[in-house]
C-alpha positions in Angstrom: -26.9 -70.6 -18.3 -27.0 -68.0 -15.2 -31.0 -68.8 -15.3 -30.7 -72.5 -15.0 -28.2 -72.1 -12.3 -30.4 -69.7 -10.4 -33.8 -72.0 -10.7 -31.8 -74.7 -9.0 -31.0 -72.9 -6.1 -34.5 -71.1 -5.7 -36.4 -74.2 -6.3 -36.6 -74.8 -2.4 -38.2 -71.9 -2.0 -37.1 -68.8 -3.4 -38.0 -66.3 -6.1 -36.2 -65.5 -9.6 -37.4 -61.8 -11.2 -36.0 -61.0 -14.4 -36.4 -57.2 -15.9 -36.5 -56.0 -12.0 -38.5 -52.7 -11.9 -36.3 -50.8 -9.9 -36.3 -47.0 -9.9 -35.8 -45.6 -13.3 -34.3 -48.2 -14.6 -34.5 -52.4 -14.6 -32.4 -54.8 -13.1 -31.4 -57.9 -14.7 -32.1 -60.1 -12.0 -33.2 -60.3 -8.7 -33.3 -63.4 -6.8 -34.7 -63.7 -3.1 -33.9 -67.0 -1.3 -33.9 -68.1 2.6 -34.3 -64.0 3.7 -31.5 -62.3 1.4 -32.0 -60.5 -1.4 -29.7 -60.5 -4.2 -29.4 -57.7 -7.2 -27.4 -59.0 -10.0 -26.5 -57.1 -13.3 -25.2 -58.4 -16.3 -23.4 -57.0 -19.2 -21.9 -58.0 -22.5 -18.4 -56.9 -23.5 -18.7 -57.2 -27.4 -15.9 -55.9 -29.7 -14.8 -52.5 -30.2 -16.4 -51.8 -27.0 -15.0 -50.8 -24.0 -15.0 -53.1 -20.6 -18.4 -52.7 -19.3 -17.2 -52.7 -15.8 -17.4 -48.9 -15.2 -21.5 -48.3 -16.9 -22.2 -51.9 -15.0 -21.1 -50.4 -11.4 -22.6 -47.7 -12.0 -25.6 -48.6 -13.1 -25.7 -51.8 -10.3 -25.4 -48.7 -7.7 -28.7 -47.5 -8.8 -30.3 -50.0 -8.2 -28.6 -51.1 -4.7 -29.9 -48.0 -3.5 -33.4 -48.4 -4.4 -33.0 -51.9 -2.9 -31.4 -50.4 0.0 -28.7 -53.5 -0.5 -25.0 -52.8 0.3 -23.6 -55.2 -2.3 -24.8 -57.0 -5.1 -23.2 -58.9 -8.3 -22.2 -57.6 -11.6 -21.0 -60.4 -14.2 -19.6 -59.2 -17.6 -19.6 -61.9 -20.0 -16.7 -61.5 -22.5 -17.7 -62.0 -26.0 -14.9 -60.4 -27.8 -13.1 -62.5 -30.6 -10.0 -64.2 -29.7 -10.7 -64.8 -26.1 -9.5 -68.2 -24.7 -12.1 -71.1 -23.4 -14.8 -69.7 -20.8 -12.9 -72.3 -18.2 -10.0 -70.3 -18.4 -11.3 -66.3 -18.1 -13.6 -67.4 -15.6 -12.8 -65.1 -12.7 -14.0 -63.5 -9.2 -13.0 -60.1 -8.0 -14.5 -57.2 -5.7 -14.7 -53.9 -6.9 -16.6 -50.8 -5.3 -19.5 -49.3 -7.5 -19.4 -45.1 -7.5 -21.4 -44.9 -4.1 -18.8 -46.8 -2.4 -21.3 -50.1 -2.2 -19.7 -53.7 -2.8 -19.9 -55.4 -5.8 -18.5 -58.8 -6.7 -17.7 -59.0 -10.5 -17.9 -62.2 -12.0 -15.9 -62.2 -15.2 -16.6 -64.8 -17.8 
């Protein structure tokens, strides 16, 4: 779903990296469009787990800094029984990863 999205805004002319060497580690995605360079992360909240906010900041930061971005996008996607339709949890917020850089959280 995120994919499709993404290809139709990068078909003018941008670039769509999935698996992003970055550091240690590898980002999810990583999209460059029109000059900008966007890191995006995304995580899974499954039962019994816990919210993967925290490990997805954290781990977003990482990678920010390799980038040497000062925001970037996190979006958890919640797969837990019992949740109501995706139209309904479908929500925006801003949090702050552990290095103090932006992050906007996509909840879904």
């Amino acid at each position: 779903m995120v994919m499709a999205f993404l290809h139709r805004v990068v078909n003018g002319g941008g670039t769509i990296e999935r698996e992003y060497a970055i550091g240690r580690g590898r980002m999810d995605l990583c999209v460059q469009y029109a000059g900008e360079t966007l890191a995006i992360e995304l995580k899974v909240w499954r039962d019994g787990r816990p919210d993967p906010l925290g490990e997805g900041l954290a781990q977003l930061d990482e990678y920010l800094a390799g980038l040497g971005l000062q925001r970037g996008w996190l979006i958890l996607f919640d797969q837990r029984s019992g949740q109501p339709p995706i139209a309904e949890r479908t929500r925006r917020e801003l949090a702050l990863s552990p290095a103090g850089r932006e992050a906007v959280v996509i909840r879904a």
